[in-house]
C-alpha positions, 0 to 999 in steps of 0.5 A: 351355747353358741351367741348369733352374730349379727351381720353388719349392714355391708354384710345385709347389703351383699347378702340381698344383692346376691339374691337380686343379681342372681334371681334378675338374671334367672328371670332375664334368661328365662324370658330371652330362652321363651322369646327365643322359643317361640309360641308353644301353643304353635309348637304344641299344635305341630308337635304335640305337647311333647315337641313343646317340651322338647323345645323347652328342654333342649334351650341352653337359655333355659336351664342357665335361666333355673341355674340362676332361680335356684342360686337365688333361692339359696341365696334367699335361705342363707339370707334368712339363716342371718337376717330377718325376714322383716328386712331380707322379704321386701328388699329383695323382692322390690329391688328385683322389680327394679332390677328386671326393669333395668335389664328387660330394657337393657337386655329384652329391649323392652318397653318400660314405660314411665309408669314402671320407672315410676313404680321403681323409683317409690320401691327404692325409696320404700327400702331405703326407709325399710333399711333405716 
């Protein structure tokens, strides 16, 4: 019989910023890979559906974007393997929209107006209660 072993909060911490770091950037090349693209409503309409995949496909920004969605949905299983879900679903789900925030203004050159940063700033709070 084996005795689960609980993780100490700096081991949580790592485990969810290892899910938020890699789904930020996932998000963030994937949005810089579509950007870079273009319409595909127009690439579809001169190239059919086909030369909109193919425009899709044949992004290196894109496939670096799922490389990262998917180390963060391993990041989420191996979390969950060792922390409950109660903690591991909101906090990284929350500090993801603060993080995508951060980097579409810093990255994207975004707009993020007061409304978002508001909204980020209560999700910070949020977790911290969540945590404590």
């Amino acid at each position: 019989m084996t005795i689960p072993v609980h993780p100490g909060p700096w081991t949580a911490a790592a485990m969810i910023a290892a899910i938020v770091l890699s789904s930020t950037a996932g998000e963030v090349l994937t949005a810089a890979a579509m950007k870079s693209i273009g319409d595909l409503d127009v690439i579809r309409a001169r190239a059919g559906m086909k030369g909109a995949i193919r425009a899709v496909v044949t992004c290196p920004l894109f496939f670096a974007g799922v490389s990262f969605l998917a180390l963060a949905f391993f990041a989420l299983l191996f979390a969950l393997n060792h922390l409950n879900l109660s903690l591991v679903a909101p906090a990284s789900a929350s500090l993801t929209l603060v993080t995508n925030a951060v980097a579409a203004r810093i990255f994207l050159k975004e707009n993020v107006d007061r409304r978002r940063w508001t909204a980020a700033v209560l999700v910070c709070v949020g977790v911290y209660f969540l945590a404590h």
